[in-house]
C-alpha positions in Angstrom: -28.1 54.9 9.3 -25.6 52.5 7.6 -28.7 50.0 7.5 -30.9 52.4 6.1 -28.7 53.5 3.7 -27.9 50.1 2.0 -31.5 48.9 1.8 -32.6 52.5 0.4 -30.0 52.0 -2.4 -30.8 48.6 -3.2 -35.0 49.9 -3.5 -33.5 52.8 -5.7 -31.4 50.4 -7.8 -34.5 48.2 -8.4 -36.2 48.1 -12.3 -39.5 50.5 -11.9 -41.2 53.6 -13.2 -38.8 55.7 -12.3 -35.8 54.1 -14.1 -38.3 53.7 -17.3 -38.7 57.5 -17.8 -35.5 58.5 -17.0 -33.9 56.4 -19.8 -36.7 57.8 -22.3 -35.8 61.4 -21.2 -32.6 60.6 -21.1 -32.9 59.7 -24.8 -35.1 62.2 -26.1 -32.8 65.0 -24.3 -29.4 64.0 -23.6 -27.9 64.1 -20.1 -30.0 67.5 -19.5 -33.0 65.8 -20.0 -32.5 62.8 -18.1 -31.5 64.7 -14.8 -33.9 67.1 -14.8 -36.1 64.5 -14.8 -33.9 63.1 -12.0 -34.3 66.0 -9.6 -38.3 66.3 -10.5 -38.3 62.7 -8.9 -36.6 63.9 -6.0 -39.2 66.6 -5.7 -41.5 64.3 -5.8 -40.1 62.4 -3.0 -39.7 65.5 -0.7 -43.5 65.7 -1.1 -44.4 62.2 0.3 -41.7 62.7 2.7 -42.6 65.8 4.1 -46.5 64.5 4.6 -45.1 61.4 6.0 -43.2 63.5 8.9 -46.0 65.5 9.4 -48.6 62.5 9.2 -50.2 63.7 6.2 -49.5 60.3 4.0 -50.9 58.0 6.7 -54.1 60.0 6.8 -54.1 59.7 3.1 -53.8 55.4 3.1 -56.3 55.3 5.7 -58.9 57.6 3.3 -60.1 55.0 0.6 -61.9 58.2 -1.8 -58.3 60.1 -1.0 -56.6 56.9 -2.1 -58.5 56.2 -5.2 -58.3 60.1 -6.5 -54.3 59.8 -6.3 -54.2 56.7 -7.9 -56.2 57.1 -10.9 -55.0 60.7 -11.3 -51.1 59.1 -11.1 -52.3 55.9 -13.5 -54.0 58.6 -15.9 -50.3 60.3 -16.1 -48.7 57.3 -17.0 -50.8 56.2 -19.3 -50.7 59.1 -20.9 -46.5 58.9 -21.0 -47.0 55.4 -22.5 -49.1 56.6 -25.3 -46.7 59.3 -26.4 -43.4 56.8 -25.9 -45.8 54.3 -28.2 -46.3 56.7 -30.5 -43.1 57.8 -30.6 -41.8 54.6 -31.4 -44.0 54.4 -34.6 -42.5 57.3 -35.6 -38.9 56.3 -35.0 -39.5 53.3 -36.8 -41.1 54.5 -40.0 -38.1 56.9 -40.2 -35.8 53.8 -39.9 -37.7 51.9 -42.4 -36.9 54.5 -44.9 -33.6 55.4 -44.3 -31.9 51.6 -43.9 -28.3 54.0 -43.6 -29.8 56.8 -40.8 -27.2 57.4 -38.7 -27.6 58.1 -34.8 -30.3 60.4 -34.1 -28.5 63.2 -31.6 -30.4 64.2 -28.4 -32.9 66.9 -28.8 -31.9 69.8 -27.3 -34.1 70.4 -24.2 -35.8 73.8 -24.6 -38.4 72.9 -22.6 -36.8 72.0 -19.1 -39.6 72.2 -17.5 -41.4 69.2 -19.3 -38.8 67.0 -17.9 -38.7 68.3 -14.2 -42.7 67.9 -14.5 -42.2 64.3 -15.4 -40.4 63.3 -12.6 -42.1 65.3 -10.6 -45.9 63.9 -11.2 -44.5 60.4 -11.6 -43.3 60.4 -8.2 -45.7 63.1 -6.4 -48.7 61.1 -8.3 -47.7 57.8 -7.2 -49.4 56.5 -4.0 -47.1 53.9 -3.5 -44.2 56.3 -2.8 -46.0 57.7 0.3 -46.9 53.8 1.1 -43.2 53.5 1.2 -42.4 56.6 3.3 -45.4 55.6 6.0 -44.2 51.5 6.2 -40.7 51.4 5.1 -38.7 54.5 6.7 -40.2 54.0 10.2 -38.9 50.8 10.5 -35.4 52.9 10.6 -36.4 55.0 13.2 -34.6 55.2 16.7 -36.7 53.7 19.6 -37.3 56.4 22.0 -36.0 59.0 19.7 -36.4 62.4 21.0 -37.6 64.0 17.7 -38.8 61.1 15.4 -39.8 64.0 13.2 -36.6 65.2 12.4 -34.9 61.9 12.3 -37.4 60.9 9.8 -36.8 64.0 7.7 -32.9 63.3 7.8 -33.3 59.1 6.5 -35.7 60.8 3.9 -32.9 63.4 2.8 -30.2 60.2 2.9 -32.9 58.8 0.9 -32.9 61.5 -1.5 -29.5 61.6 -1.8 -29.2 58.4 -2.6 -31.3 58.6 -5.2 -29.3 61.7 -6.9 -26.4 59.4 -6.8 -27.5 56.7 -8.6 -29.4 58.1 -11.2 -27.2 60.8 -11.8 -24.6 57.9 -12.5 -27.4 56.3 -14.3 -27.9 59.0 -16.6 -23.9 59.0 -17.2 -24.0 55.8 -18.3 -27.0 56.2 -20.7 -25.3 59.1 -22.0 -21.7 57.2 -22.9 -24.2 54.4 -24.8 -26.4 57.0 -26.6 -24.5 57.2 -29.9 -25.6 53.5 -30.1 -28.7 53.9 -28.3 -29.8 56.9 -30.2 -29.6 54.0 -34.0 -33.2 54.5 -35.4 -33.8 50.9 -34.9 -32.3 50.6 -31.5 -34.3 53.5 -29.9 -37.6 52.5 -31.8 -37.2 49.2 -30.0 -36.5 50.7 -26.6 -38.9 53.5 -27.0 -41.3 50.2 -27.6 -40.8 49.0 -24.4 -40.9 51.6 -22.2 -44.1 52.6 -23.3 -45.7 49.0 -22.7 -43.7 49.4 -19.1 -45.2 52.5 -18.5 -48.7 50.9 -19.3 -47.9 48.0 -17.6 -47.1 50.2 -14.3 -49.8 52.4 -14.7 -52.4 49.4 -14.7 -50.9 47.9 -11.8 -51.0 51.5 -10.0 -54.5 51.9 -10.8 -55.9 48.4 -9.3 -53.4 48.7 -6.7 -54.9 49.4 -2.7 -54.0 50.7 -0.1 -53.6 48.0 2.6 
């Protein structure tokens, strides 16, 4: 478990998609923003985990039309996400480039909750590569001769989870204590900038990626 545990938290703690839209939700909605988009990812992640332990995922990596469907419905998504942070960067910086004194922009409020839980959610639920990692990765962990590989898988998936409240939820902290400065015009034009061409750079890669 303690194995598990340290190599889960070092995959979580990794630069990916995940981290990307968290810090733009994070900015666009404060902390509430950026940890309901937190626990959509962990919903997401209960999905792939709950096919893995029942077999699902494997029979989706071994499909190649299954395969394909998820992938380019997940890339779609993201690309999608990239044109709107793109966008939104525009925006942010004409603003800036007429106001050279605009002061920190304050976190929109987040009336619509569910728009953040949703992009977590689809990010992680729509990514193939999150049930590649479930299938390849987790049984690796398993107990040889374990009398209910099922339910041991279930419980490294909810350490997994876990794990991944933790450090996002810290994550999100953090953003949060640097958002007065984060939130400058210029500065969040600039980071809004590149997390769209990460998001378009990720959804590329996810839409040539394979399966084996």
């Amino acid at each position: 478990m303690t194995t598990f545990a340290i190599a889960a938290l070092v995959l979580i703690m990794m630069p990916g998609p995940d981290q990307v839209l968290i810090t733009r939700n994070a900015l666009a909605g404060g902390t509430a923003g950026g940890l309901l988009t937190v626990l959509g990812g962990v919903l997401g992640l209960t999905v792939h985990a709950s096919a893995a332990a029942l077999g699902l995922s494997a029979l989706l990596l071994t499909s190649a039309t299954a395969f394909t469907a998820l992938k380019i419905v997940g890339a779609a998504y993201l690309l999608w996400l990239a044109v709107q942070t793109l966008r939104s960067a525009a925006r942010t910086r004409r603003s800036a480039t007429m106001d050279e004194t605009a002061s920190p922009a304050a976190p929109a409020p987040a009336a619509r909750p569910w728009a953040y839980l949703r992009h977590g959610f689809l990010s992680n639920a729509l990514n193939p590569k999150v049930a590649l990692f479930f299938v390849t990765f987790l049984p690796q962990f398993l107990s040889p001769g374990s009398g209910s590989p099922r339910a041991e898988a279930l419980l490294l998936s909810a350490i997994f989870a876990g794990l991944y409240l933790t450090w996002f939820g810290l994550y999100v902290a953090a953003v949060e204590r640097l958002g007065r400065w984060l939130r400058r015009p210029r500065v969040r034009a600039r980071i809004e900038q590149v997390t769209g061409v990460l998001l378009l750079t990720v959804a590329v890669r996810l839409a040539t990626a394979t399966a084996h």
